[in-house]
C-alpha positions as CSV (number, residue, x, y, z in Angstrom):
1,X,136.7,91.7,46.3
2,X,138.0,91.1,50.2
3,X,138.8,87.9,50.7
4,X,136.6,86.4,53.1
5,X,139.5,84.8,55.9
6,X,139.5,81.3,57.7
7,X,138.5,83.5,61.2
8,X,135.4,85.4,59.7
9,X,134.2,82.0,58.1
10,X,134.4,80.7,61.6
11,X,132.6,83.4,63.0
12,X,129.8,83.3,60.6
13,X,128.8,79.2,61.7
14,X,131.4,78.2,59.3
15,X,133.3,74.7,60.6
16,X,136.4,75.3,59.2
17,X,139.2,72.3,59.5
18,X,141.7,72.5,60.3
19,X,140.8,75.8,62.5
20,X,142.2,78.8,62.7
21,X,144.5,79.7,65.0
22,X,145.6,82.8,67.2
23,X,146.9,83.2,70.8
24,X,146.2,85.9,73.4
25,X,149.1,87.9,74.3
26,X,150.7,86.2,71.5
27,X,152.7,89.2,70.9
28,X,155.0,89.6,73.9
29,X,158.0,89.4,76.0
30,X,158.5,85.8,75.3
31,X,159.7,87.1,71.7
32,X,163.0,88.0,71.4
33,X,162.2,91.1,68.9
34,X,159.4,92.6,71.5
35,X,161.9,92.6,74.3
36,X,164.6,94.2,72.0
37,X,161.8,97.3,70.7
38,X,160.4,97.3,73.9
39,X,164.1,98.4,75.6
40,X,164.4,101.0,72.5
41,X,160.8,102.1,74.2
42,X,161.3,102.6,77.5
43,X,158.2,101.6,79.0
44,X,155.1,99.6,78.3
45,X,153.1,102.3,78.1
46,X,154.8,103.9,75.3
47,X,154.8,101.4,73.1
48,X,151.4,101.0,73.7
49,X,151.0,104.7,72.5
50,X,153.3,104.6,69.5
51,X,151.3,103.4,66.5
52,X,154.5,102.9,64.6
53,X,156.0,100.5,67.7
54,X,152.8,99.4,68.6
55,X,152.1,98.0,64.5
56,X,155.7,96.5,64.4
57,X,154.8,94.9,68.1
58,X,151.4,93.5,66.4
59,X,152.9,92.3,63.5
60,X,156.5,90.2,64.7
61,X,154.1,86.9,65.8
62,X,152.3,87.0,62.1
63,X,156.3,87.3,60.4
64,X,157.6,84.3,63.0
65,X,154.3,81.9,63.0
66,X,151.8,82.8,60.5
67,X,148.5,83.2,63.0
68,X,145.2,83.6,61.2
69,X,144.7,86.6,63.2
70,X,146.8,90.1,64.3
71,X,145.6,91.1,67.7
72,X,146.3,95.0,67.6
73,X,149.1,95.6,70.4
74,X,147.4,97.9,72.7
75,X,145.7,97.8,76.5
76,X,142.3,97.6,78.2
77,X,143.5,100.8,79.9
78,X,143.1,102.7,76.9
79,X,139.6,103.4,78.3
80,X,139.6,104.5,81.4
81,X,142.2,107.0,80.0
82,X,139.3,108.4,77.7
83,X,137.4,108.7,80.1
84,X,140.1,111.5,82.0
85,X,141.6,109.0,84.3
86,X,145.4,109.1,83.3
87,X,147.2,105.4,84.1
88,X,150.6,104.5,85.0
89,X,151.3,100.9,84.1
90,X,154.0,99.5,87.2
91,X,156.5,96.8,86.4
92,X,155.3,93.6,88.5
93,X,152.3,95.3,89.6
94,X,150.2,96.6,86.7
95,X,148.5,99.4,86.1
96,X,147.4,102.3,88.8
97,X,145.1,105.4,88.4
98,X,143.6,107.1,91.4
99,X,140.3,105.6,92.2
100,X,137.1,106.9,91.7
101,X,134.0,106.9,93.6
102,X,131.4,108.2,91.7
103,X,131.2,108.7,87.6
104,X,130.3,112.3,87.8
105,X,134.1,113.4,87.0
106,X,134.8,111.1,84.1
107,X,134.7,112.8,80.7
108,X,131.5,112.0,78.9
109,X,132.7,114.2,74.7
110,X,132.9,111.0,72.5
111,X,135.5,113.7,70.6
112,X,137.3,113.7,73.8
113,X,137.3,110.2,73.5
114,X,138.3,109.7,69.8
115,X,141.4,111.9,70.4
116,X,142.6,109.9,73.5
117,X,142.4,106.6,71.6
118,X,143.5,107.9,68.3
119,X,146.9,106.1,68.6
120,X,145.6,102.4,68.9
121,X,143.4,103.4,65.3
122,X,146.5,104.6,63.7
123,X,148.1,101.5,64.9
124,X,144.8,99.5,63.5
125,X,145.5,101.1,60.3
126,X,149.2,101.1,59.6
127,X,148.9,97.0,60.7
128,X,146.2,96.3,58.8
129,X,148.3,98.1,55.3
130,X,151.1,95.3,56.0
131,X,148.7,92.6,56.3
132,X,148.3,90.0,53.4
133,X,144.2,89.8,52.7
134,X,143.6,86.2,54.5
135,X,145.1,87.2,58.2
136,X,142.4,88.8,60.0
137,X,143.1,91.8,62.0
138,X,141.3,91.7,65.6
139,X,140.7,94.9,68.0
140,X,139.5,94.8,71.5
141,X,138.6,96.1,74.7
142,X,138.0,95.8,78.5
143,X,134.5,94.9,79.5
144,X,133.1,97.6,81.7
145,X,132.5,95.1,84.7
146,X,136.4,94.8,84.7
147,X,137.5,98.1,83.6
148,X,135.4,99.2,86.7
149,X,137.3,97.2,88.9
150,X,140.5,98.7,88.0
151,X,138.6,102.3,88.7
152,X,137.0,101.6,91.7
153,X,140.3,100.0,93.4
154,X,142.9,102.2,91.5
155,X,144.4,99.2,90.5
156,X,143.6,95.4,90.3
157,X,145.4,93.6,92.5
158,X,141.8,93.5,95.5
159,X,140.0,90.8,94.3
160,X,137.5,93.6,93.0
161,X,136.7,94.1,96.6
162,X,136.3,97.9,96.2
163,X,133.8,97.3,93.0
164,X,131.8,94.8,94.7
165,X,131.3,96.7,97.9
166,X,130.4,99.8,95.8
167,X,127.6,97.6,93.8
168,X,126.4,96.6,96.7
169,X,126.2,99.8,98.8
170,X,124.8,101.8,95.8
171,X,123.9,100.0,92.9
172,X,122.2,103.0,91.2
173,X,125.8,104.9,91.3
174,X,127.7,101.8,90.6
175,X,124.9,101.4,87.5
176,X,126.3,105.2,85.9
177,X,129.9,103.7,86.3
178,X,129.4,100.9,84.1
179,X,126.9,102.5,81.6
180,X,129.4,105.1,81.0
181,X,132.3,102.9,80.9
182,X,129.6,100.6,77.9
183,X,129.1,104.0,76.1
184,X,133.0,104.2,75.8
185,X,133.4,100.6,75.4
186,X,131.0,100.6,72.5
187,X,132.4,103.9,70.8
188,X,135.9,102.2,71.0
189,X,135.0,98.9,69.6
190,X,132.9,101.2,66.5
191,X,135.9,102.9,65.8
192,X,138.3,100.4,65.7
193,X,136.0,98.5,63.5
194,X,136.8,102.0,61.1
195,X,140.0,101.8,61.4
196,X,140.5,98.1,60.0
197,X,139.7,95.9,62.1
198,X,137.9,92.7,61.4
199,X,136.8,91.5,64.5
200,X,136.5,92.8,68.0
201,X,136.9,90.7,71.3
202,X,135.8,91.9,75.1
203,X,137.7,91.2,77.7
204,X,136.1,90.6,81.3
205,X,139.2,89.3,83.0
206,X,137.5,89.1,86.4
207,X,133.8,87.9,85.4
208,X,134.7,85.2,87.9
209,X,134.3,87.6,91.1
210,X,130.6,87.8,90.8
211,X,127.3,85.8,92.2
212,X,125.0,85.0,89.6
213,X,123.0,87.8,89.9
214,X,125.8,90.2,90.0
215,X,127.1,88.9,86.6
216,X,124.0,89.3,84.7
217,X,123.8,92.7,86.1
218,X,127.2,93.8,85.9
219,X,128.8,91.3,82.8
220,X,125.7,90.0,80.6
221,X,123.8,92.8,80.7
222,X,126.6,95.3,79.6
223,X,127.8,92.9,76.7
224,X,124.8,92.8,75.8
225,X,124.3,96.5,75.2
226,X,127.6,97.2,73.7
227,X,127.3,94.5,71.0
228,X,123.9,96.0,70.2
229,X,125.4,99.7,69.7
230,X,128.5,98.1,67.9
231,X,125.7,96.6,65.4
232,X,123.9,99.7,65.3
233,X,126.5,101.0,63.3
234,X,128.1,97.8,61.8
235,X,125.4,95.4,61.1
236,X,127.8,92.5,59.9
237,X,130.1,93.1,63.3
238,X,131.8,90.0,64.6
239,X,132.6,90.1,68.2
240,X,134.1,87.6,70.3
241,X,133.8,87.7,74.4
242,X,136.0,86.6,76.9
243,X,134.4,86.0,80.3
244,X,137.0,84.9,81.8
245,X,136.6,82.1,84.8
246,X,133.1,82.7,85.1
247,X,130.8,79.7,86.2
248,X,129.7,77.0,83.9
249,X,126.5,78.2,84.0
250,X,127.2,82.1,83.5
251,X,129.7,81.1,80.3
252,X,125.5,79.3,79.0
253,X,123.9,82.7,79.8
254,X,126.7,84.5,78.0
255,X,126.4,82.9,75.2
256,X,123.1,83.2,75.1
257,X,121.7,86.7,76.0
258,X,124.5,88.2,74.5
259,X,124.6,88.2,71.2
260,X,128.5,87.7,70.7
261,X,129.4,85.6,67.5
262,X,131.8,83.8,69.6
263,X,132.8,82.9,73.3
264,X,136.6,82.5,74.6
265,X,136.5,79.9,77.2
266,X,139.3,79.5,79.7
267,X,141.6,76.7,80.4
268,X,139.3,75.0,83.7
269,X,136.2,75.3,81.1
270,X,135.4,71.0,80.1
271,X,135.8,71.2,76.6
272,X,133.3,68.5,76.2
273,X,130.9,70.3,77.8
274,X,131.4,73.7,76.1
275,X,131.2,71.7,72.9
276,X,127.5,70.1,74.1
277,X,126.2,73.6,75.9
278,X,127.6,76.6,74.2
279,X,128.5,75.9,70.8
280,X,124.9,75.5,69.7
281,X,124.5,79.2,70.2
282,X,127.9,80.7,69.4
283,X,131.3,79.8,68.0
284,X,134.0,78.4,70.4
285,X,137.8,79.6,70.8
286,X,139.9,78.1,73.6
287,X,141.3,76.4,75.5
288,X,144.6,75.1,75.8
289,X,146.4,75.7,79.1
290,X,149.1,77.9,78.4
291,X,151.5,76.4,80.6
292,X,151.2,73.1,78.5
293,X,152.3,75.3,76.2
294,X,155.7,76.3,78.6
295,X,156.0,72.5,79.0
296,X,155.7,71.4,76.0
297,X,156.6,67.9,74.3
298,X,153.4,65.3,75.5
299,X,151.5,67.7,77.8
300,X,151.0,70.5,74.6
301,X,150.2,67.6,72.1
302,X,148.3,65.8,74.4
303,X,146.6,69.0,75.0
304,X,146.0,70.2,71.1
305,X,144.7,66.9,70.6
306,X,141.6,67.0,73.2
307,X,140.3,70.2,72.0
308,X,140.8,69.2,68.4
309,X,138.7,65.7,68.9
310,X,136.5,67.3,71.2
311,X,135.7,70.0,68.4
312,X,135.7,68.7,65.2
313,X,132.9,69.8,63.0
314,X,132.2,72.5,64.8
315,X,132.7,76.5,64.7
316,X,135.8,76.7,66.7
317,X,139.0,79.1,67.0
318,X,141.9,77.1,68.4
319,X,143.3,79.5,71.2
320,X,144.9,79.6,75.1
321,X,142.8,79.3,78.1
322,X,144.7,83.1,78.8
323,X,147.5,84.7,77.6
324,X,151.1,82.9,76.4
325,X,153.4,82.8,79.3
326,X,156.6,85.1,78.8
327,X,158.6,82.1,79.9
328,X,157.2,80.6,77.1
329,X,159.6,78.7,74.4
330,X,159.2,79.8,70.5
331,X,159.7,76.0,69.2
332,X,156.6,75.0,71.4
333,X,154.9,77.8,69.7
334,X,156.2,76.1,66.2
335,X,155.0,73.2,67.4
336,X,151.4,74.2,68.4
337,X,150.8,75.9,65.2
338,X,152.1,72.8,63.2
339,X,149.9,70.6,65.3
340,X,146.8,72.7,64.7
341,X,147.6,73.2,61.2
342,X,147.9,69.7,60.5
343,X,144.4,67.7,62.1
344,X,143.6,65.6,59.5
């Protein structure tokens, strides 16, 4: 019988103590064995498509610090690709595609879109093989509010100025963008599910560009339909969602017209307050700063003990605000996860 980990008894309402713990990006530069593989590599990119690099890549931060969770080593990009829009990823600049204006070109065959992402789901399944049966493994995605961003600017660097002028000049055609860019979104989080995965995370990096309006069109209202197709297929799916730097308000309606198991908030989120308004409805993962985490010494333990007081007895996922910093130092790493591990 599967062993039912620390991270999916969270997920189901569970107040596990101490919690579990993962980190966004927590595989990365900042790891002396990623930056040696990702040399052997050559790009990025490559690794990204290399299910054997990709695994290894996945699995170095579960070897070093033991997280409850394996975050597959892949991109948000990954989509967009899918859907016939090939992406070069730039050092100190990020990824760039040629921009699109409408979403009659994009490539609707979900085979199409099965055989474009095949190399994350061999990577889903080779990791989750040399995984012992209480780490849970966790895929994700782009949400299509950001993804269609990144399409509509052929890159990411505008503010989402290019998006939001499209939504506003033709909402209708804007509308087939991001229902296109769900339907993809949906099949990928499905399939990853298939391939191993235990839990699924969205990522709307730039939910914060929006008025209120404009993110329950363009953020809620998406989630919303992907995590209904994703349980269409897998009842018992538990998905987490990320929106990042959103209002205090929109992070409420998140969390409830959703229907996510779980909500990442970011570092400016008041714990307290997520505590009192969203973890009534959903489970909580946040929010240390991650350059407390650079720091280290009183700011990270000073830090990791807020959230832990401030979430005690609840459903909570001890995580970053964002991503670990690549200057980031392994001890203070050590140090986080010994901190976490030990709240008495």
């Amino acid at each position: 019988m599967k062993i039912e980990t620390k991270l999916i008894r969270v997920l189901s309402g569970e107040a596990v103590w101490p919690p579990p713990i993962w980190l966004m990006r927590q595989a990365g530069r900042y790891l002396p064995e990623y930056r040696e593989l990702r040399a052997k590599a050559g790009s990025f990119w490559d690794m990204c498509n290399s299910p054997q690099m990709a695994a290894e890549v996945t699995l170095q931060p579960i070897r070093r610090f033991a997280f409850d969770a394996a975050v597959v080593f892949s991109d948000i990009m990954t989509v967009p690709v899918a859907l016939g829009c090939p992406v070069t990823i730039k050092e100190a600049e990020g990824p760039v595609l040629k921009a699109v204006t409408s979403a009659a070109g994009l490539v609707r065959d979900p085979a199409h879109w099965e055989k474009a992402l095949a190399p994350v789901y061999e990577t889903l399944k080779i990791v989750r093989a040399g995984l012992d049966g209480e780490t849970s493994l966790i895929g994700f995605a782009g949400a299509p509010w950001t993804l269609a961003t990144y399409l509509a600017a052929g890159r990411g660097r505008d503010e989402q100025k290019a998006a939001k002028l499209w939504a506003y000049r033709d909402p209708e055609s804007f509308s087939g963008l991001v229902d296109i860019l769900s339907d993809c979104v949906a099949f990928h989080l499905i399939k990853q599910l298939e391939a191993g995965a235990d839990v699924v995370q969205l990522f709307d990096s730039w939910a914060s560009a929006l008025t209120s309006s404009g993110f329950t069109r363009w953020v809620v209202a998406p989630t919303k339909k992907i995590v209904s197709q994703v349980r269409q297929a897998y009842p018992k799916a538990r998905i987490i969602g990320f929106p990042r730097a959103t209002t205090l308000s929109g992070y409420e309606l998140y969390a409830r017209a959703t229907g996510v198991d779980a909500v990442s908030v970011d570092t400016s989120t008041p714990i307290h307050w997520a505590r009192e308004m969203l973890s009534p409805y959903v489970c909580l993962q946040g929010n240390l700063d991650p350059l407390a985490l650079v720091v280290g010494g009183r700011a990270l333990d000073e830090g990791v003990d807020e959230i832990l007081a401030a979430l005690r007895g609840r459903a909570f996922i001890f995580n970053l605000g964002h991503g670990v910093s690549q200057e980031t130092p392994i001890a203070h790493v050590e140090r986080l996860v010994a901190r976490v591990r030990s709240a008495g």
